[in-house]
Every structure is written in C-alpha cells, then in structure tokens.
N, C-alpha and C positions, 0 to 999 in steps of 0.2 A: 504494500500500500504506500502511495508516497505520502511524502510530508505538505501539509497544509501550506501553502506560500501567500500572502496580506503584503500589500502597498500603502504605509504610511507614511508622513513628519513624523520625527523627530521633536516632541515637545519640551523633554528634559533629558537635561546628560549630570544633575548634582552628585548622584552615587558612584560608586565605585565599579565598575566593569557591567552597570545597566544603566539602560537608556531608557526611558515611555515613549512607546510609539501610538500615535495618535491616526486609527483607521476608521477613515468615513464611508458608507456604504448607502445608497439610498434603497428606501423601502418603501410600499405602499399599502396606503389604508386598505382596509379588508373591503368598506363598505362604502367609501368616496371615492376612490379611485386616485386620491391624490398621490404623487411622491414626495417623500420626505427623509431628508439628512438625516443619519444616527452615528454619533462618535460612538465609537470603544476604544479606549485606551491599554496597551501590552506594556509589562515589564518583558525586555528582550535583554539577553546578557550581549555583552560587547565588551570582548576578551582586551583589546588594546585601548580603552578611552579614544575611538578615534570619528566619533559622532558627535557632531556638534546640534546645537537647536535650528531648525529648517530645513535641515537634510532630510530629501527622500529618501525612503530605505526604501530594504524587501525583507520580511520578518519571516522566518519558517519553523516551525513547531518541531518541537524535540522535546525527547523526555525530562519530567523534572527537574530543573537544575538547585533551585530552592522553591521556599511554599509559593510564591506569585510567579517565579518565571520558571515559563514554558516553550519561549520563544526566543531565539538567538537571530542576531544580526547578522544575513549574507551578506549583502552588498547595497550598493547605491544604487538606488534605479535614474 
C-alpha cells in the first residue's frame, strides 16, 4: 500500500526537527451544494531544521515517530 502524500505551507518551524504543515482541501455541503475551504494542520518531522514559514512542502505518512507526528517532510513542491 503506498504512503498517503498532502500539499501544504509551512506555518511553523519553533521546535526542534518538526514543522506544522498547514493543508487546505475544499469540501462540499451535503445539502447546498456549496464548496468550502477546510485547514488541517500536520506535525511532520524535518530531520535537518531546513523549512522555513511559507515553504510548500509535500508531507507523507509514516509510522509513529512520536504521539502527534505521523508525517515527515519529503520535499519542496
């Protein structure tokens, strides 16, 4: 099965080897039909501090690394 791959920003780099990456998705009401923005925010590890805030990433799912991240930094899209 491959791993999960999300296109976010970068919202914060304060910790130590994670980042929060910030992925927007749009969704639509069940019964208006409208579409509408939904953030989720990822703790993703990022081995060398080398993410700054505004950088696009690409996040992909791996197992456990601690309790909130799930998700490690590939690269820059």
């Amino acid at each position: 099965m491959p791993n999960k791959q999300l296109k976010g920003v970068v919202v914060s780099n304060k910790m130590q080897k994670t980042v929060i990456v910030a992925v927007t998705r749009l969704k639509e009401h069940s019964l208006y039909k409208k579409k509408y923005k939904v953030t989720t925010r990822y703790s993703a590890h990022d081995e060398k501090n080398e993410y700054q805030i505004g950088d696009k990433v690409i996040i992909s799912e791996t197992s456990p690394i601690s309790k909130n991240k799930k998700w490690i930094v590939t690269q820059k899209a």
